[in-house]
N, C-alpha and C positions, 0 to 999 in steps of 0.2 A: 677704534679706527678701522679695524678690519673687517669690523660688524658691518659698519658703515660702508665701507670698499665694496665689501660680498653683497649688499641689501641693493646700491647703485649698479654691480654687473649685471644681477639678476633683472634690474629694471630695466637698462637697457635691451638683455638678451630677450626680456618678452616682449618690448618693442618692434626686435626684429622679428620674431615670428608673428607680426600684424604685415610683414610684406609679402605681396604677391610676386613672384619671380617666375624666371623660366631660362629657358637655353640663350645663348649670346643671337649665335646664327641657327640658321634650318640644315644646314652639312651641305650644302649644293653649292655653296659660294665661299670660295675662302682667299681673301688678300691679306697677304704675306702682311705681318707687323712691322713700322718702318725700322731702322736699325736704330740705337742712342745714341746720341752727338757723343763731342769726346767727354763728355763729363756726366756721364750715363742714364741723360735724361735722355725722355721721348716726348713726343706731343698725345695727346688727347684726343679722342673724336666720340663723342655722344650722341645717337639718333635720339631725337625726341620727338613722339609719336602722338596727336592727340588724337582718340576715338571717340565714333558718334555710336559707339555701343550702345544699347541701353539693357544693358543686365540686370536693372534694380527698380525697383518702383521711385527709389529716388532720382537715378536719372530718365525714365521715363515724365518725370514731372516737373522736368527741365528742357521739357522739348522734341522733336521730333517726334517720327509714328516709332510703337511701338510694337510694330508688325510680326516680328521673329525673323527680321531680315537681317542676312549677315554684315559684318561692322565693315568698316571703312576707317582708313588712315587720313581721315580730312587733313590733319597736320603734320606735316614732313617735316622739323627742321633738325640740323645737322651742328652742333654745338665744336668749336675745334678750340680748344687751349695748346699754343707753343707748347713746346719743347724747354725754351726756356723760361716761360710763362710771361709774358710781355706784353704777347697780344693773343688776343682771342677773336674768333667770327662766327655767326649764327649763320648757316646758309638754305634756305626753304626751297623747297619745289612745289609748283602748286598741284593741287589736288587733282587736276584733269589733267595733266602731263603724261604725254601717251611714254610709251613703255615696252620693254621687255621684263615678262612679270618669268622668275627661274621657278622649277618646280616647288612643292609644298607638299612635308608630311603634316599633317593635322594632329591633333590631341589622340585621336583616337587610331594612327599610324597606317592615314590611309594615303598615299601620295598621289596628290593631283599633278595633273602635266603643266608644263610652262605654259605661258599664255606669250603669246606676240601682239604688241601693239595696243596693249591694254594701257587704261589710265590706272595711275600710280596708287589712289588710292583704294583700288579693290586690291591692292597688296596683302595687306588686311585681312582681307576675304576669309582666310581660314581661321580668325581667329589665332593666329600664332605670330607675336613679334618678329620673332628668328626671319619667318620667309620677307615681314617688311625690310630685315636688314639684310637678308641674301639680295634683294633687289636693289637696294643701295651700292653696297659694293658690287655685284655686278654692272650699274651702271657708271661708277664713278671710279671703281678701280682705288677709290679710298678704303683702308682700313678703319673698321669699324672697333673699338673698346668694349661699347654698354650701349643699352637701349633703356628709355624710359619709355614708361606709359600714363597719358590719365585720361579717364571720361570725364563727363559733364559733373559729375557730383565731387568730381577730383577737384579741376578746377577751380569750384566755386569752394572747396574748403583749405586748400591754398590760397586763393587768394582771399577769403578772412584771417590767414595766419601770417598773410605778409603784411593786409594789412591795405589803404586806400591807394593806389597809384592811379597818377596824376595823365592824364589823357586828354586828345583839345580835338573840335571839330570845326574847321570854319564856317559850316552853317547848319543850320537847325536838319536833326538827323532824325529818321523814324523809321525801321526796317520791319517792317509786317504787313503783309497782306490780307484782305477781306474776300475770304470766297467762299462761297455757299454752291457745294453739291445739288445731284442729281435729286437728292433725297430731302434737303430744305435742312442739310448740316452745316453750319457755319468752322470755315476753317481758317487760321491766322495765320501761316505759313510768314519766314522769318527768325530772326534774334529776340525779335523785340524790342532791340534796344530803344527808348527816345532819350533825344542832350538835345539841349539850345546848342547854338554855335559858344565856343568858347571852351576854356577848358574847365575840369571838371575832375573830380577822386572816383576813381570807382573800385568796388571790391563786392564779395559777394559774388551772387545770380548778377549784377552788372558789370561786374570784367567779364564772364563768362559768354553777355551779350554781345559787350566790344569783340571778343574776341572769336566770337561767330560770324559778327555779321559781314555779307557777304556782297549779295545784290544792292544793298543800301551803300557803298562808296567806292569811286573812283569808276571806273566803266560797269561795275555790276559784277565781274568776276572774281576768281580766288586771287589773281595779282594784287588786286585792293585790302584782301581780306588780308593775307601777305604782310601787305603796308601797318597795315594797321596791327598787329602781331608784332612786326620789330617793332612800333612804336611806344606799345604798351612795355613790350620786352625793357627796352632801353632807358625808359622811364623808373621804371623798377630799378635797373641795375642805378641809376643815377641818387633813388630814395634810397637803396638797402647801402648803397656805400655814403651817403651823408650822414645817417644813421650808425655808422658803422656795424651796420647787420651783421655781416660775414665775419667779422674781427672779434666778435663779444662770444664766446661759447655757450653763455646761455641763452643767446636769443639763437644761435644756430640750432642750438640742442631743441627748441620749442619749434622751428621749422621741421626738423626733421623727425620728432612727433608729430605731426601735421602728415607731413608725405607717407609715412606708412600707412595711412589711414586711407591717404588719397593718390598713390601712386604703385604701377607695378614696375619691377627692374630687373634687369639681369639677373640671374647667381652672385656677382662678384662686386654688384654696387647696391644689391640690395640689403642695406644695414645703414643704420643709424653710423655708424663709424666710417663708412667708405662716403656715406653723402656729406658727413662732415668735413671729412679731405678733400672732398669736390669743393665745396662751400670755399675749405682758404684757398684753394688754388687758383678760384677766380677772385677771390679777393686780392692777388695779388697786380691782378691783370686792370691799368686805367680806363675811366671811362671811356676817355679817348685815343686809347688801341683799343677798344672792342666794334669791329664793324659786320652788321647786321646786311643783307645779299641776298635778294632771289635770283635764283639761275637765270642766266637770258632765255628770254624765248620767245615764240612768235605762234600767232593763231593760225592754223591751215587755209591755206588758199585752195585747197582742192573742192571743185564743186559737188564731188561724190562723197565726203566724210560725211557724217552726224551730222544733225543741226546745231549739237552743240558747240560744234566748230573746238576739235581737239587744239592741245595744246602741245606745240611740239620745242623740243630744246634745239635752240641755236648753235652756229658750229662754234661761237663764243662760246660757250659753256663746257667746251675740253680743256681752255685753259684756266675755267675759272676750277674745276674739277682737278687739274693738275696744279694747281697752285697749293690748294689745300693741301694735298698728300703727297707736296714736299715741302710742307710746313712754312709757305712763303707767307711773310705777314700780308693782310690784304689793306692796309690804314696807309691813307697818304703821308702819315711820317716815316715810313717803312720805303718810301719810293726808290733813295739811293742804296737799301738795301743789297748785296749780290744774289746771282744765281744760284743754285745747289750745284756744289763743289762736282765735276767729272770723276768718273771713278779710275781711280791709280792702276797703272798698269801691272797685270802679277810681277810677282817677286822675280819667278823665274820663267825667261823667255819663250813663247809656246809658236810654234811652227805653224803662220795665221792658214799655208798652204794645204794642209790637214783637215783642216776646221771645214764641216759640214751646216751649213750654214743658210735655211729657208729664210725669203723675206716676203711679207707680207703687205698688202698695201691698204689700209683700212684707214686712212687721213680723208679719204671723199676728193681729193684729186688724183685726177687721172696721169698716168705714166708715172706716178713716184714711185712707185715699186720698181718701174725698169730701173729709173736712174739712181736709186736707190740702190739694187744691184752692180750697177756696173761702177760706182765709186768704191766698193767693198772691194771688188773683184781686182781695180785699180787700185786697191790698197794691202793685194796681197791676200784677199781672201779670196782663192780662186775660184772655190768652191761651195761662193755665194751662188742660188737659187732663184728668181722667182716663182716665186706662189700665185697662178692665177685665179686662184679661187678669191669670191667676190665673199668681203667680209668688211666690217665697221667696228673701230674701236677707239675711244673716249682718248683715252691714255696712249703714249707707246711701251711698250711693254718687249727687255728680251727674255725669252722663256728660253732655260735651259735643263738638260739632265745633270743633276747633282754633285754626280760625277765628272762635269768637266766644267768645273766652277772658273779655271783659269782660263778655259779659252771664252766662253762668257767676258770677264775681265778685261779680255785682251777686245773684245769687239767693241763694247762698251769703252771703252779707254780712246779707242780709235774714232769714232761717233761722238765723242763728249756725254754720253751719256750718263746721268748721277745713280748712285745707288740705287735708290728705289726705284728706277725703272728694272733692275736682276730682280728674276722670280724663277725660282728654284723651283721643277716639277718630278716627281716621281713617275710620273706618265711619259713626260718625253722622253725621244730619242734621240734628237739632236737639236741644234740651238736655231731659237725661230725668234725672229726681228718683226715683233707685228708695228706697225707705225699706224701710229691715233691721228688723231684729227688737230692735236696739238703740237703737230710738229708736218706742217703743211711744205714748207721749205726751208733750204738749207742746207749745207752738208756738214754740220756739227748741229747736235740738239744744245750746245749750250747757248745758242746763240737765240733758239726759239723758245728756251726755257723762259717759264715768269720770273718776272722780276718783284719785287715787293713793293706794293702799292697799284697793283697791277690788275685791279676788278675791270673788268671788260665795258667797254664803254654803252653798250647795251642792256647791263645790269642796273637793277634798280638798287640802291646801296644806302645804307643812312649809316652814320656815327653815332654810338651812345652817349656822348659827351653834347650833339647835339639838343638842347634845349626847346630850338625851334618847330621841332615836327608838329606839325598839325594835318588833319588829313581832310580830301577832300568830297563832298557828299557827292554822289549821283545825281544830275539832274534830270534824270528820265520825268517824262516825257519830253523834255527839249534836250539840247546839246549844249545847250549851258544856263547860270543863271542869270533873269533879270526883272528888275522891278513891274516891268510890265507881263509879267509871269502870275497867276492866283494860285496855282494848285502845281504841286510837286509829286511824283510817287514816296519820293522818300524821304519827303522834306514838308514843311510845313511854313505858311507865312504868320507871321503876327505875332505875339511873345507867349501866347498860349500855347503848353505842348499839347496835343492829343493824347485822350484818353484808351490805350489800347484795348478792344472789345476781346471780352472774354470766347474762347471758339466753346461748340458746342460738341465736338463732336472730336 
């Protein structure tokens, strides 16, 4: 038996040393960990990063150029498991979502400067997870856990180890293009994918497709591609729990051979034993508490941006951002759910007249800072501030010195504000009230706090439990489809798919 014991730890331990790992964050961004409810759990939160890297001659043979151009974070999404594991939500940002990008040391410890106004997926850019997850939590003000990662060759060797999932299009779908160069090079730009309408198992180089393609459904942009991600996603989560995949240990144990192979992770989730623990933990979570979320957002109206016409986050998207990182379920059974609990006033009474106290007005309305100030000031803190410096922030957040955690307590108590809005600084010198965008009005935040069930009505939002998803094709060249239509870009008529042409070049 203990022959046996020692031959199985050994096999696992060179398992884990088949993973690629790396640092959590890049050190330029750090949100505070949320604190554990009373029974000393915490919630979860996992970036999941897909790259169009091509490191390898295997993913180079899965698409795109393979130029020596730097990678890109095409897929953003955000994996959040409760606290008490109940409910869980996938939330994506698309890949052109303009941005503030926070510096980056690179592998080789050269630190590039921040970028403003950049799309999210040149996050990426250095090749270093850590800076894709310094830019998350700097934009969301959520705490991050773990980051995974996988390229095109990841992908497709995942999904042969999960296995065929179930996928539907309502009409006949073909994402590739024909174009021949200056030079008489034919090139297929695309996924590739072709499906008749209907649904369909795909695994392999064809999940990898679905899960590309981009310009082939819904308007043509990464919102679609998005759609079709949760769909896949949910579908999955609905086969591996019918199966009971996550509940069987050996077929967990066969997955997570599979990800060392095809995935890179943190320090601290990179093992066969921590992805295991992931694996029950979402097993414990129903299909229908898991809801899948891309942030709100809206294309620029400005006549001077790109032609690609950025994509910028809506002022929805601070509470969908605050919902998460305080753990609010986002599932419409969750709706009567309450607030997050106001924090308790200290134990022992602090003299609000004392209290040095900047406030900041970063909500995007104007005057909340004044009257922001002068309710504090009416409440005893006389020696509230404002701050006219012109700044913007997601969350509200009060920043204090370490050293005066109770008069923190005491603002907070008076405001409604819940825990995780305290963030403890070694830098500061006195206590600063920045107010986000999620708390636009009112004179107690618990009142503008999310509630559960509370996805912003501009979000595009699916249910795992939903059965029904099916997505919808592109009908470029028209604006929609119709029988007196012959020719589609990304569609085809008649029950014949097309044969995709091999590129030359």
């Amino acid at each position: 038996m203990l022959t046996t014991a020692g031959i199985g730890y050994l096999y696992i331990k060179s398992l884990d040393a088949n993973f690629k790992t790396g640092a959590l964050g890049n050190g330029k961004v750090d949100v505070a960990a949320p604190k554990p409810d009373r029974f000393g759990h915490v919630p979860l939160n996992i970036l999941v990063i897909g790259s169009d890297g091509r490191a390898s001659s295997s993913d180079c043979s899965l698409g795109g150029s393979c130029d020596g151009s730097p990678p890109h974070a095409d897929v953003e999404m955000l994996l959040h498991v409760s606290a008490d594991r109940t409910n869980a939500s996938v939330m994506s940002i698309p890949r052109d979502t303009r941005v503030d990008i926070p510096a980056c040391t690179d592998a080789k410890g050269v630190t590039h400067p921040s970028r403003h106004f950049q799309i999210i997926t040149d996050s990426l850019n250095y090749n270093v997870p850590g800076c894709v997850v310094d830019t998350w939590e700097s934009l969301t003000h959520i705490h991050i856990d773990h980051w995974v990662m996988v390229d095109f060759s990841g992908v497709v060797k995942m999904a042969d180890a999960i296995g065929g999932v179930q996928v539907c299009t309502r009409q006949n779908v073909v994402d590739y293009q024909v174009q021949t160069d200056a030079n008489g090079v034919v090139h297929t730009p695309g996924s590739h994918l072709v499906l008749p309408a209907g649904t369909h198992s795909v695994s392999g180089v064809q999940a990898l497709e679905w899960l590309r393609t981009r310009h082939a459904f819904e308007d043509g942009s990464d919102l679609g591609r998005a759609k079709a991600q949760h769909l896949y996603l949910n579908s999955m989560i609905r086969q591996m729990k019918s199966l009971n995949t996550l509940a069987n240990p050996f077929k967990i144990n066969s997955l997570a051979q599979a990800a060392t192979k095809s995935i890179a992770a943190d320090k601290d989730l990179g093992s066969i034993e921590a992805l295991s623990s992931l694996a029950l933990d979402l097993n414990k979570v129903p299909s229908d508490r898991i809801t899948t979320v891309t942030v709100p957002n809206h294309y620029s109206t400005d006549p001077n941006t790109p032609n690609n016409e950025p994509v910028l986050l809506s002022d929805s998207a601070s509470s969908l951002f605050a919902a998460i990182a305080n753990d609010v379920p986002l599932d419409k059974q969750a709706s009567s759910a309450p607030a997050p609990s106001a924090t308790p006033a200290p134990a022992a009474p602090v003299d609000k007249s004392t209290v040095q106290l900047d406030v900041q007005n970063g909500s995007g309305t104007n005057g909340r800072g004044g009257a922001m100030t002068a309710l504090l000031v009416g409440k005893g803190f006389t020696h509230a501030l404002r701050d006219t410096r012109t700044v913007s922030y997601s969350l509200t957040t009060l920043v204090y010195p370490s050293s005066q955690q109770a008069e923190a307590q005491a603002v907070a108590s008076t405001l409604g504000l819940p825990g995780s809005a305290l963030k403890s600084s070694s830098s500061a010198t006195k206590l600063t009230l920045q107010i986000g965008t999620d708390w636009k009005t009112g004179d107690t935040f618990a009142s503008a706090a999310p509630k559960g069930g509370g996805v912003p009505t501009d979000a595009k939002a699916q249910n795992a439990a939903d059965t029904s998803q099916c997505m919808d094709v592109n009908p470029a060249p028209y604006s929609s489809f119709s029988p007196s239509h012959t020719h589609y870009i990304y569609s085809w008529v008649g029950s014949t798919p097309p044969n995709v042409p091999q590129a030359t070049g």
